[in-house]
N, C-alpha and C positions, 0 to 999 in steps of 0.2 A: 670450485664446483662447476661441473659442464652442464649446458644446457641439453637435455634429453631430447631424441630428433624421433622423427615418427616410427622408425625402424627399432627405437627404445624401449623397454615397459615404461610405462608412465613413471613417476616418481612415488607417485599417492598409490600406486600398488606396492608399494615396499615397503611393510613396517617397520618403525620404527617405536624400538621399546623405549626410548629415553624419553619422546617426548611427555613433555608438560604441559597440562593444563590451565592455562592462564588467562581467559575471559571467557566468559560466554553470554552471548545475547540472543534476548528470548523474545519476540513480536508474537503477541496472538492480538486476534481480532475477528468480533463476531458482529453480525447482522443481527434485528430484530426487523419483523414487521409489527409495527405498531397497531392498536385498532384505531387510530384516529387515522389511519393510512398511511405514514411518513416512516421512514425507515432507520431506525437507532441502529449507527455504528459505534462499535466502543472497540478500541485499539491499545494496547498500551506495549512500551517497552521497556525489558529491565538487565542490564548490564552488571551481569555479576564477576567480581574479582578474586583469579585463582593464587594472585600474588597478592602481597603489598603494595601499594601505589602512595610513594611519599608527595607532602607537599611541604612549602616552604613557612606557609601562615594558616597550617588548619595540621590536625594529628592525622596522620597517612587513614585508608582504607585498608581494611587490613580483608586477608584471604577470607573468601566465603562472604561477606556484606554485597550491598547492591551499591555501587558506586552512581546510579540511574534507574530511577522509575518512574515512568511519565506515561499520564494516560490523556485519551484525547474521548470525549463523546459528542455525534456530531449527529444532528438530525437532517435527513435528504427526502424532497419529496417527488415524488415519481416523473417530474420535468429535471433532475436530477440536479435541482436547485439545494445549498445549504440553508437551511431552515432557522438553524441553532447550532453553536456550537461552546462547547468547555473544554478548558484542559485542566489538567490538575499535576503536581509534582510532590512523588512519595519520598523519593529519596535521590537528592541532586549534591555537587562537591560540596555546591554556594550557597547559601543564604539566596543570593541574587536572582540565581536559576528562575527561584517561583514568583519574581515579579512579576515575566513576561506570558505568565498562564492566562491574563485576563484581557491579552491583545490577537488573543486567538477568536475572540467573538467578532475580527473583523472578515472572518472569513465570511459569515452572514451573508448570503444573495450571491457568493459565490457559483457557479456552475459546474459542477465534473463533466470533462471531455476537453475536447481542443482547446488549450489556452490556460488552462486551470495550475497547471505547473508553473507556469510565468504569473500568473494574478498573485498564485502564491508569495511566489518570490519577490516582489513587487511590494508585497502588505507587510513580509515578515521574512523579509532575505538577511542575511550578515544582524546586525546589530541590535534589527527589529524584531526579531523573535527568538527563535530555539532550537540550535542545529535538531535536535533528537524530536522533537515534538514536529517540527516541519517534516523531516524526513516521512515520519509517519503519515501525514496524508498521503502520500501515493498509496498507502496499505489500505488507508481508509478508501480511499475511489476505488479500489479494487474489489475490495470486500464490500463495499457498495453495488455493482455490477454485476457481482457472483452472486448476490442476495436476492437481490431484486428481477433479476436476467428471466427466472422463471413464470414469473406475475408479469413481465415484459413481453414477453416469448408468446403467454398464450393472449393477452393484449393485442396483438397482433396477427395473430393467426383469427381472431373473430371476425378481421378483415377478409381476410380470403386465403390462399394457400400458397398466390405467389411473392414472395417475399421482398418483389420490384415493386410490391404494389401497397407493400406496409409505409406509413405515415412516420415513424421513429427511426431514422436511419440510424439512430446510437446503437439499436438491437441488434443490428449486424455491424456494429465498428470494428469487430473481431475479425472479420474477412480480410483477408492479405495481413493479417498482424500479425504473422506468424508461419513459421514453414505447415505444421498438420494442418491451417486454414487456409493456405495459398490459393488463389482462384483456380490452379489447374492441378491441383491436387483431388486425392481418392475421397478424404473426408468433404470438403466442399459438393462433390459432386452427389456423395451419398446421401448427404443431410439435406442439401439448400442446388440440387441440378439446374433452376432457374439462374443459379448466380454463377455456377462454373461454366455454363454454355457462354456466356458474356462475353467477349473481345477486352483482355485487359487493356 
């Protein structure tokens, strides 16, 4: 097989009728604002199998089953501190899997933002937790962020209108993360001019 060079159609414009269906993985995950003020994320993932997947000491999964489904619910409160958290395991290979659902409440006092990815991995890296369930907090901080952003947003704008002069630098941790928020970029300048006029 040749590698496609840029002068090529892509590969993934070319269909192909043979192929097969063989896994698919499904992340959803939603915000709540709570009325006691703290913000319920619930995330879960579910790995479902288009083949059979044999094993050597348990009866294979067979096509169509969830070889995985793991949910996490995590409670943040607007210093965007973990409050609470659960996980739970619907459907795992092992017996073993749903040990490690009850070493997810050390996330507790954790922080979303700088650093929160290493704390992770750190509490519940390799041995100490659960590839699938770890995974998923990045989703959870995300879907934290997108929830909360707007209760954040106008938070901040009660301060004043220039956005050097907001108290929560998290609200804008999005600037330079990204090519459409780049400092000298069209959107920066249209949303937030105070922050594109800046000197990177």
């Amino acid at each position: 097989m040749s590698i496609p060079t840029d002068k090529d159609a892509s590969m993934l414009d070319q269909h192909d009728e043979g192929m097969q269906l063989v896994h698919t993985r499904q992340i959803v995950c939603r915000g709540y604002r709570r009325r006691d003020g703290l913000w319920q994320i619930e995330a879960s993932v579910a790995d479902e199998k288009g083949q059979a997947v044999p094993f050597n000491s348990r009866p294979p999964v067979r096509a169509g089953e969830l070889i995985h489904h793991l949910a996490l619910r995590v409670l943040i409160d607007d210093d965007y501190t973990i409050r609470d958290a659960s996980a739970e395991t619907m459907a795992a290979p092992w017996p073993a899997c749903s040990d490690i659902a009850a070493d997810y409440r050390k996330l507790i006092g954790l922080r979303i933002g700088p650093g929160f990815t290493r704390a992770v991995r750190e509490l519940l890296g390799g041995t100490r937790g659960c590839t699938h369930l770890s995974d998923l907090l990045g989703q959870v901080g995300n879907t934290y962020m997108q929830a909360s952003f707007p209760d954040r947003l106008a938070r901040q704008q009660r301060s004043g209108d220039d956005p050097r002069a907001w108290t929560d630098a998290g609200t804008l941790a999005f600037v330079d993360g990204c090519h459409a928020w780049r400092k000298q970029g069209p959107v920066l300048a249209g949303e937030y001019p105070q922050l594109a006029d800046e000197e990177t």
